[in-house]
C-alpha positions as CSV (number, residue, x, y, z in Angstrom):
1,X,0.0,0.0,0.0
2,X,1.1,3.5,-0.7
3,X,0.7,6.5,0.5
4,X,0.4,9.6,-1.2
5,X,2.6,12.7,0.0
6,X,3.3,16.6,-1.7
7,X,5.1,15.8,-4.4
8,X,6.2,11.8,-4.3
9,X,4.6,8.1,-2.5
10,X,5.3,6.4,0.3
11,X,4.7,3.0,1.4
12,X,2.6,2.6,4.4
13,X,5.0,0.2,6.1
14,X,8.3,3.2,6.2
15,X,5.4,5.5,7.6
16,X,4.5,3.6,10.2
17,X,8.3,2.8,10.8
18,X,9.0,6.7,11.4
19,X,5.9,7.2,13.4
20,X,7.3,4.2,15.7
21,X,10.6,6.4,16.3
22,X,9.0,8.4,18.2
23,X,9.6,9.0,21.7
24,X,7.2,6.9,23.6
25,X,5.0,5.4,21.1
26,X,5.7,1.1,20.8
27,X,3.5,0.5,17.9
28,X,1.6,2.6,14.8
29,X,-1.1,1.3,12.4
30,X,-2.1,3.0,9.7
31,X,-5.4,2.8,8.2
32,X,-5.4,4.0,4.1
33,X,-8.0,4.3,1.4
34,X,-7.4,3.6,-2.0
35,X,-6.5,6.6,-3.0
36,X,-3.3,6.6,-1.0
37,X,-5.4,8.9,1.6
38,X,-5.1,8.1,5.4
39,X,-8.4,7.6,7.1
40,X,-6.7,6.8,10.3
41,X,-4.0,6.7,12.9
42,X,-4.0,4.5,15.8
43,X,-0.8,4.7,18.0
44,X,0.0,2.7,21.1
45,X,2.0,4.2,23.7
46,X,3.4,4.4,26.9
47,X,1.5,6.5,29.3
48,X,4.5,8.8,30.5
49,X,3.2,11.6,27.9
50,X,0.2,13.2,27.5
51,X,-1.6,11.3,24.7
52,X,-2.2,15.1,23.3
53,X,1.1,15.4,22.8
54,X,1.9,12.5,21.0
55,X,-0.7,13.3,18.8
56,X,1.1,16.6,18.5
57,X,4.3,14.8,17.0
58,X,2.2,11.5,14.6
59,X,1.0,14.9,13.4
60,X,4.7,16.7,13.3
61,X,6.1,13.6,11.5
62,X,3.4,13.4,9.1
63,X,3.4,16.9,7.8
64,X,7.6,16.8,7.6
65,X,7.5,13.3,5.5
66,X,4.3,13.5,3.4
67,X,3.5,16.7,3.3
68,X,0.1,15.8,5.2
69,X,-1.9,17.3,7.5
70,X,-4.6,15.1,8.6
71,X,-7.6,15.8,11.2
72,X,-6.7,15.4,14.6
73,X,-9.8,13.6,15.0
74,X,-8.0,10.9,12.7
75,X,-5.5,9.9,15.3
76,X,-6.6,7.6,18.0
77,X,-3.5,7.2,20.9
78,X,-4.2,4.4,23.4
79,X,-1.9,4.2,26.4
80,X,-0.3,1.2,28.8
81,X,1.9,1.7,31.0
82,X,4.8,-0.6,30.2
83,X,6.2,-1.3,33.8
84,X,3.2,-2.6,35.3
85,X,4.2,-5.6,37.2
86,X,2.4,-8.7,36.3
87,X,-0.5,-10.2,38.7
88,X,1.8,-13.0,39.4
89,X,4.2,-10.3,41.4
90,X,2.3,-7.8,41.9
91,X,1.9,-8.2,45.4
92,X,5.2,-9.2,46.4
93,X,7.2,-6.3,44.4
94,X,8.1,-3.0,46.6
95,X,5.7,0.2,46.1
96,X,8.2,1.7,43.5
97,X,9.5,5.0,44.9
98,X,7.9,8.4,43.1
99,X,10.1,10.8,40.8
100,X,9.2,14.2,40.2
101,X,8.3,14.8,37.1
102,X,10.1,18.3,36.7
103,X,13.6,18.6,38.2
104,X,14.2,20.8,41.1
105,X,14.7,24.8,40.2
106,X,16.6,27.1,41.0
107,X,16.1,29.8,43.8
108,X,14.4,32.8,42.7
109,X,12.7,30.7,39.9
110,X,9.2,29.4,40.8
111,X,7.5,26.6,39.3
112,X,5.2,28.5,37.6
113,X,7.5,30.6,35.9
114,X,8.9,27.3,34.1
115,X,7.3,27.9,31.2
116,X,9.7,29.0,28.3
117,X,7.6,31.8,26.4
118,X,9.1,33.6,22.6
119,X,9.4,37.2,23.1
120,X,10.6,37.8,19.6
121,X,13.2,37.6,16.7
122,X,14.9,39.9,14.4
123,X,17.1,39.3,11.0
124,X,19.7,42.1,9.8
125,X,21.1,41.8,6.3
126,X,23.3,44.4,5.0
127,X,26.1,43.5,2.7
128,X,25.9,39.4,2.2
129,X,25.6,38.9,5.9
130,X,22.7,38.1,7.7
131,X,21.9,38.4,11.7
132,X,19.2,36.8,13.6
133,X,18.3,37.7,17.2
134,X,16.0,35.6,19.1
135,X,14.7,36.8,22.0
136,X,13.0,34.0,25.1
137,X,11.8,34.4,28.4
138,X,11.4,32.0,31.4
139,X,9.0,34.0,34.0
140,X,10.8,37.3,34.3
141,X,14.4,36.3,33.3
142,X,14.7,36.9,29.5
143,X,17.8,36.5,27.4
144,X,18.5,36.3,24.0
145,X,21.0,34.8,21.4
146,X,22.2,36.0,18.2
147,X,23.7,34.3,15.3
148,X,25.6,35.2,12.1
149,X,26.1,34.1,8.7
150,X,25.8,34.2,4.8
151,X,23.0,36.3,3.5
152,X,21.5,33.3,1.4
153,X,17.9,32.4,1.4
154,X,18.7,28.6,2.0
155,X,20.5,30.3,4.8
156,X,19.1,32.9,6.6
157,X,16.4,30.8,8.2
158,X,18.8,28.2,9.6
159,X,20.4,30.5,11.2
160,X,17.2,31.6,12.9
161,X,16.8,28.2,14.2
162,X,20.4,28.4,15.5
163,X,19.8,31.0,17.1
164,X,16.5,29.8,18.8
165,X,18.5,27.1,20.4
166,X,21.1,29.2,21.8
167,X,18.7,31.1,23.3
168,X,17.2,27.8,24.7
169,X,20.5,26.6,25.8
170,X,21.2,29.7,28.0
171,X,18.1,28.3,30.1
172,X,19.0,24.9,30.8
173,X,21.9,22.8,31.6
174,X,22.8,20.6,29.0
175,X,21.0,22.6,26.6
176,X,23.8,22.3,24.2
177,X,22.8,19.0,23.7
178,X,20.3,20.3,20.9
179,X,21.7,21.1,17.2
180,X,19.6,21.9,14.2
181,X,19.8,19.2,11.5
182,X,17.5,20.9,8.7
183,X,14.9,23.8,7.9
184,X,12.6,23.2,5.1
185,X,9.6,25.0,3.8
186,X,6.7,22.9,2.8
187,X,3.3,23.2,1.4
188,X,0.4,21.6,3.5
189,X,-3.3,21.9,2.0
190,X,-1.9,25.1,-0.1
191,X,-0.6,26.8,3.2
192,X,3.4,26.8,3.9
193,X,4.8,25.7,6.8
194,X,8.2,25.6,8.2
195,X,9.4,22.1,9.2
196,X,12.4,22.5,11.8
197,X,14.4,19.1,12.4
198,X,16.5,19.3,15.8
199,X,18.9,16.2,16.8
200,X,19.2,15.9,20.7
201,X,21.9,13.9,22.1
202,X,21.5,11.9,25.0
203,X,22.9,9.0,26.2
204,X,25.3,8.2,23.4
205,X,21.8,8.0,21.4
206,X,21.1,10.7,18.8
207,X,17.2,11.4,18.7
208,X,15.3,13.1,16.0
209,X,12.6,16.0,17.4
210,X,10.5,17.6,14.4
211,X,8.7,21.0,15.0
212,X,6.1,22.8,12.3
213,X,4.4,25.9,12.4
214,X,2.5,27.6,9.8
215,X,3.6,31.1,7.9
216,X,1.7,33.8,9.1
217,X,1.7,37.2,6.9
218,X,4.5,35.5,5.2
219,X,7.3,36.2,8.4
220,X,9.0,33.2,8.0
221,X,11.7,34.2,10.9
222,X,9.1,33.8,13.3
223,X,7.7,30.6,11.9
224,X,10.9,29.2,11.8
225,X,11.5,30.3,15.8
226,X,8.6,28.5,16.8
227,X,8.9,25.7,14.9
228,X,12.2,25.2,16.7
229,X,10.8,25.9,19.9
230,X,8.3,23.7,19.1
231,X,10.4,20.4,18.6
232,X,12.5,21.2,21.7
233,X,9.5,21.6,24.0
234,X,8.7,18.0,24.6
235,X,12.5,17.3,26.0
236,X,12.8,20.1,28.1
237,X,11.1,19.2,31.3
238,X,13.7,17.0,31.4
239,X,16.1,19.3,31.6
240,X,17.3,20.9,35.1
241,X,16.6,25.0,34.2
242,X,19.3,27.6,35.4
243,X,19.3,31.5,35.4
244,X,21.3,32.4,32.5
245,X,24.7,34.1,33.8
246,X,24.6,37.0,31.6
247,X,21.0,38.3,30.7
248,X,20.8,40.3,27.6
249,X,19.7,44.0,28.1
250,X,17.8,46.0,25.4
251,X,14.4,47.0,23.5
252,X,12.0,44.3,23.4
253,X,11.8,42.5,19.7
254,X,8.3,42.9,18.1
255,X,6.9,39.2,17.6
């Protein structure tokens, strides 16, 4: 069976191989029409996650390899918890011990500050060089990051994603864990889209994190931002937040 993307085919079998990479889910069936149309996506997964957002990434993955945006509605996620101890020792295994699922933060920085929020970004070109200036916040610590390079269109919004991350990275330790693989520009339904690919490193184990975001008024800086920000979202509660050293003084960027 294929399956029918932007501009090429896909056999189901690879598709449901990629949407089986993804963190968390152990199996993916997809169901197809003959027209090389999905009618549905059901996904079986651990229940560590939200199932909302690993809806958020069958739908991330689809839109980077087919080109696709389906209905939400189309995806069905059923989770199991995968360390359930069987009847048989149930009752003679210890109560396991509770982690917390965020890591402890530092003073000054209260939980409900924790969410990363984009303030802005900025690109300056002038004379084959290209700037862009990405500015985050974390409750009322902001910073920002800015990165340089070649004033080339197959440029200029990689280095916004670059940039993005650095701005990440100055929030969290081991944030330089992150690097940006690929940007790329698609069409979904007639609408573009920025598709951000970000590899994360951990453990000796390279993963892949996909982000999307649509082209609003056509500022594709700013689609590309939270695209990035986007497929770096679901690892960073993982991640043990800091107060960046040096905070970054100066007007606020218009988003």
């Amino acid at each position: 069976m294929l399956l029918k993307g932007r501009d090429r085919v896909f056999p189901l079998e690879s598709v449901e191989q990629a949407l089986e990479g993804l963190r968390d889910v152990k199996s993916a069936k997809i169901v197809a029409d003959g027209a090389g149309g999905i009618l549905a996506v059901h996904v079986v997964s651990s229940s560590d996650r939200a199932a909302k957002l690993v809806a958020r990434d069958v739908e991330s993955v689809l839109v980077a390899k087919l080109g696709l945006a389906i209905d939400h509605r189309k995806i069905s996620i059923a989770q199991v918890d995968a360390d359930a101890p069987s009847p048989e020792t149930a009752a003679a295994a210890p109560a396991p011990v509770a982690e917390p699922d965020t890591a402890v933060l530092p003073q000054g920085l209260a939980a409900v500050d924790r969410r990363l929020e984009f303030i802005g970004v900025s690109v300056a070109q002038s004379q084959g060089k290209a700037e862009a200036r990405v500015e985050l916040a974390m409750g009322d610590v902001t910073s920002a990051a800015a990165v340089g390079g070649v004033d080339a269109a197959a440029s200029v919004l990689r280095i916004v994603a670059d940039a993005t991350l650095q701005a990440v990275q100055q929030f969290y330790e081991n944030g330089d864990l992150f690097a940006v693989a690929a940007v790329e520009q698609v069409t979904v339904g007639g609408n573009p889209v920025i598709v951000v690919d970000v590899r994360h490193l951990a453990e000796r184990q390279e993963k892949t994190l996909l982000g999307a975001c649509p082209v609003n008024g056509g500022d594709l800086p700013r689609a590309t931002a939270l695209a990035t920000l986007d497929a770096v979202n679901r690892f960073l509660r993982r991640l043990s937040p800091k107060v960046p050293e040096e905070l970054v003084v100066g007007p606020a960027l218009e988003s």
